[in-house]
N, C-alpha and C positions, 0 to 999 in steps of 0.2 A: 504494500500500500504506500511505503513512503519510500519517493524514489525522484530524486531531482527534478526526470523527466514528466512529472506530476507537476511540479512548480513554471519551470522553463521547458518548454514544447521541443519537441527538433524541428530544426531552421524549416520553414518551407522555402526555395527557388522560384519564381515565375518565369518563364519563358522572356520577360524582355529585363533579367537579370535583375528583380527586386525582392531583398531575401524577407520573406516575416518569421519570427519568431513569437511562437504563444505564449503568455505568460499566465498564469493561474493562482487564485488562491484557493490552498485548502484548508479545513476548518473538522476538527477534531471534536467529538465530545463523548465524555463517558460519563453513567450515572449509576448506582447501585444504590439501595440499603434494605434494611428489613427491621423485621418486632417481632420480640416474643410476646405470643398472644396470649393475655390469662384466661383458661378454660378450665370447667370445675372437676372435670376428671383430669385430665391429663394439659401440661404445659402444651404448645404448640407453637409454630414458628411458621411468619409469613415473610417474604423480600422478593427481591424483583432487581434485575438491572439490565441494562440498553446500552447501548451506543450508536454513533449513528459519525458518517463524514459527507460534507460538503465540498464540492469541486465547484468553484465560480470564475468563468473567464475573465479577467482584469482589463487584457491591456495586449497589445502587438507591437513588438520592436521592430521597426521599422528600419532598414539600410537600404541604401541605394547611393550605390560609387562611395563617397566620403561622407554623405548626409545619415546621419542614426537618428533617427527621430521615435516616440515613443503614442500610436494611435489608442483614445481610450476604449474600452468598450461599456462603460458604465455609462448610468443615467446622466442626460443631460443637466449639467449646475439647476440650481435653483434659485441662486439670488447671483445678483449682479457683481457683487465680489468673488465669489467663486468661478464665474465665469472669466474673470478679468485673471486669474491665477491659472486657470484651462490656457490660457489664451498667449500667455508667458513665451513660452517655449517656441511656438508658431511664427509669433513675433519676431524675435530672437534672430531662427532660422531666415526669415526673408528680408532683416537689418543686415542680416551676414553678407545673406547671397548681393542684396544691392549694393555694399561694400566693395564685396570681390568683382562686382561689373563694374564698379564705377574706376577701379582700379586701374583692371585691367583695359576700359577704353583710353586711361589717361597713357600708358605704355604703350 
C-alpha cells in the first residue's frame, strides 16, 4: 500500500514531448476499541475496529524543454486572495519568458 509511486505517478510523455507527472495525496486512518459488557450471568465483551485509505489527485508536474510548472487539480479558490496566491506562479512564468524575449531581441 505504501509505495512512493502512490504519492509521485510515473512520468507520462506526450507525443509533442511534454512530460506530466501525477502527484497524489494519500490519507491513512485507523480506529479500534471495545467494552466489557456487565451481564448478570456471565461478563461479556463487545469492540469493533476499521480502517479505511484515501487516494486524492493533487496536482500535475508539468515540464516542457526548461519550463516545470506545477497544474492544480483541486477546487477552484474561493475568495479573491486565494486566487491571487493560485495565480503567483503563472505570473512568475510569463514575467520570465517576457524577460528572456525582451533580451534576447535587444542581442
Amino acid at each position: 500500500m505504501v509505495d512512493v509511486n502512490t504519492i509521485v505517478g510515473e512520468p507520462i510523455t506526450t507525443p509533442d514531448g511534454i512530460t506530466l507527472v501525477p502527484v497524489s495525496k494519500v490519507t491513512f486512518g485507523f480506529a479500534s476499541g471495545g467494552s466489557d459488557l456487565p451481564l448478570k450471568e456471565k461478563g461479556g465483551f463487545g469492540g469493533g475496529n476499521g480502517a479505511g485509505i484515501k487516494i486524492e489527485p493533487v496536482s500535475f508536474i508539468v515540464i516542457r524543454g526548461d519550463s516545470v510548472r506545477m497544474l492544480n487539480v483541486a477546487p477552484p479558490a474561493s475568495t479573491t486572495v486565494d486566487r491571487l496566491v493560485e495565480l503567483i506562479p503563472e505570473v512568475i512564468d510569463r514575467v520570465d519568458d517576457y524577460l528572456k524575449k525582451r533580451k534576447a531581441e535587444r542581442e
